[in-house]
C-alpha positions as CSV (number, residue, x, y, z in Angstrom):
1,X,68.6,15.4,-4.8
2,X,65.6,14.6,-7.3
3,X,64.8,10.7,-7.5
4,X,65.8,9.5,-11.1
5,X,62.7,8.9,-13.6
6,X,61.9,5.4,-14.1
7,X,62.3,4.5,-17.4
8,X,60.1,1.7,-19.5
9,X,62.4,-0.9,-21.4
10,X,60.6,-2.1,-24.8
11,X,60.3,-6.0,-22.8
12,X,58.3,-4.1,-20.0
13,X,55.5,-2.5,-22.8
14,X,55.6,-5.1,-24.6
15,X,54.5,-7.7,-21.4
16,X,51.9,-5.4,-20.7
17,X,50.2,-4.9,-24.0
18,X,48.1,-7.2,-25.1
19,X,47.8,-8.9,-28.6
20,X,44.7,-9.8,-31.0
21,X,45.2,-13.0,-30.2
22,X,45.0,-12.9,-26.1
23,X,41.7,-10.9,-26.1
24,X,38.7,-13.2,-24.8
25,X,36.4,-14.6,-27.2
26,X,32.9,-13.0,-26.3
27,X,31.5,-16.9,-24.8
28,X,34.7,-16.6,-22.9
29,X,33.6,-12.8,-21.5
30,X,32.0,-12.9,-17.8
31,X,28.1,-13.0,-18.0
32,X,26.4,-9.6,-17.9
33,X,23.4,-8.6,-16.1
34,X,23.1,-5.4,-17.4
35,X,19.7,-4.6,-19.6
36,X,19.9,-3.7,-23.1
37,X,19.9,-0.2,-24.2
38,X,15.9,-1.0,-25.3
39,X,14.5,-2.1,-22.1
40,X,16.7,0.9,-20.3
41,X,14.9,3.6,-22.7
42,X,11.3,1.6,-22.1
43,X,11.6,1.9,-18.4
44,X,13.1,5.8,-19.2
45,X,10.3,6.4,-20.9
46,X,8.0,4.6,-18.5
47,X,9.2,7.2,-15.8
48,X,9.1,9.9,-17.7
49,X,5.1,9.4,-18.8
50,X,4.7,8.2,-15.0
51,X,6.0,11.8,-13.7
52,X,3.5,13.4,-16.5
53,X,0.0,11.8,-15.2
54,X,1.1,12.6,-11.7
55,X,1.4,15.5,-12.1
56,X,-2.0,16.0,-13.9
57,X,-3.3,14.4,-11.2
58,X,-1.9,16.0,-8.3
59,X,-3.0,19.4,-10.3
60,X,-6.5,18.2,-11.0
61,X,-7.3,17.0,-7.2
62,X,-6.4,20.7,-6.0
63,X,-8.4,22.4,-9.1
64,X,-11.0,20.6,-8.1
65,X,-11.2,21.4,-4.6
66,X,-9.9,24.9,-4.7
67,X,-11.5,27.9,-5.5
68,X,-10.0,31.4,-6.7
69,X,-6.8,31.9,-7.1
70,X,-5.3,28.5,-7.3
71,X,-2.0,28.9,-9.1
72,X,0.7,28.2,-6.5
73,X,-1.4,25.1,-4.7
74,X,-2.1,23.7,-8.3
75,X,1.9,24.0,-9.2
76,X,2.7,22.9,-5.9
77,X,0.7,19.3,-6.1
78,X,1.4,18.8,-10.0
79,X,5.5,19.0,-8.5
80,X,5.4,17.1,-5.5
81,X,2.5,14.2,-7.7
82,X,5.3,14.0,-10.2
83,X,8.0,13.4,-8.1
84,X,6.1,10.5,-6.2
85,X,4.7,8.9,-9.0
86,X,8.2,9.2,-10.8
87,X,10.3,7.8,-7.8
88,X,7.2,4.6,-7.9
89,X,7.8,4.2,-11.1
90,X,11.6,4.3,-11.0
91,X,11.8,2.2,-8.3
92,X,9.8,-0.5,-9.9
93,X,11.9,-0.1,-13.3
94,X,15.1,-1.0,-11.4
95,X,13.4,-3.8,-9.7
96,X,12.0,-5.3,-13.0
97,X,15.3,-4.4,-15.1
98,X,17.9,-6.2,-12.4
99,X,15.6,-9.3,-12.6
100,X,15.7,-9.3,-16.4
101,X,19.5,-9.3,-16.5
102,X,19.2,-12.0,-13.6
103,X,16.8,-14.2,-15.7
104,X,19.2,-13.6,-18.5
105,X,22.2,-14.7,-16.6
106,X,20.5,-17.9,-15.0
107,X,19.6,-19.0,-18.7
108,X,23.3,-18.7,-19.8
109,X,23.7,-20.4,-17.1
110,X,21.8,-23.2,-17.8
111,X,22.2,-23.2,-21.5
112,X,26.2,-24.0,-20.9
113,X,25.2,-27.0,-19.3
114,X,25.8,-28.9,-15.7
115,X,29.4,-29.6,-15.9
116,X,30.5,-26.2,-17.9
117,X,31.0,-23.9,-14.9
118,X,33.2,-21.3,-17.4
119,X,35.5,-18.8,-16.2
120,X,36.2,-18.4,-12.6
């Protein structure tokens, strides 16, 4: 025998919408630490030129110690100087953008005041 389908009365919807009115004001909204869209496409970009020099680098030190046919070790170090100076560099950006949204947060913090402790 097949269960029966549950059905929704119009009091059950309606207790689980949500009006206008019950949505939280945004200085009632949890605190964010996450970066603005700027910093996130700085530290993109910051990568992404990162990953260029190192591989310029990395090609240049084998071009300049190689000689003949230096193709596959030149690609080889451009690759492998690209991925390491990327990975620095996107290791740093995380660091620098989770203490920006930290900083942010302490001075909401403190801009609320001593006995405000908000939401939660």
């Amino acid at each position: 025998m097949l269960a029966s389908p549950v059905s929704l009365t119009s009091s059950s919807v309606r207790s689980t919408q949500r009006t206008i009115d019950e949505v939280e004001a945004p200085e009632q909204r949890p605190l964010s630490a996450l970066p603005s869209a700027r910093a996130r496409a700085l530290a993109f970009a910051a990568i992404l030129v990162a990953g260029v020099c190192g591989g310029l680098i990395g090609a240049s030190l084998v071009n300049i110690q190689c000689e003949g046919d230096c193709a596959a070790p030149s690609g080889i170090a451009a690759v492998f100087g690209a991925l390491v100076c990327a990975a620095g560099v996107a290791i740093v950006s995380v660091l620098v953008l989770r203490a920006m949204g930290e900083w942010r947060t302490i001075k909401q913090e403190q801009l609320q005041g001593p006995g405000d402790e908000g939401p939660g």
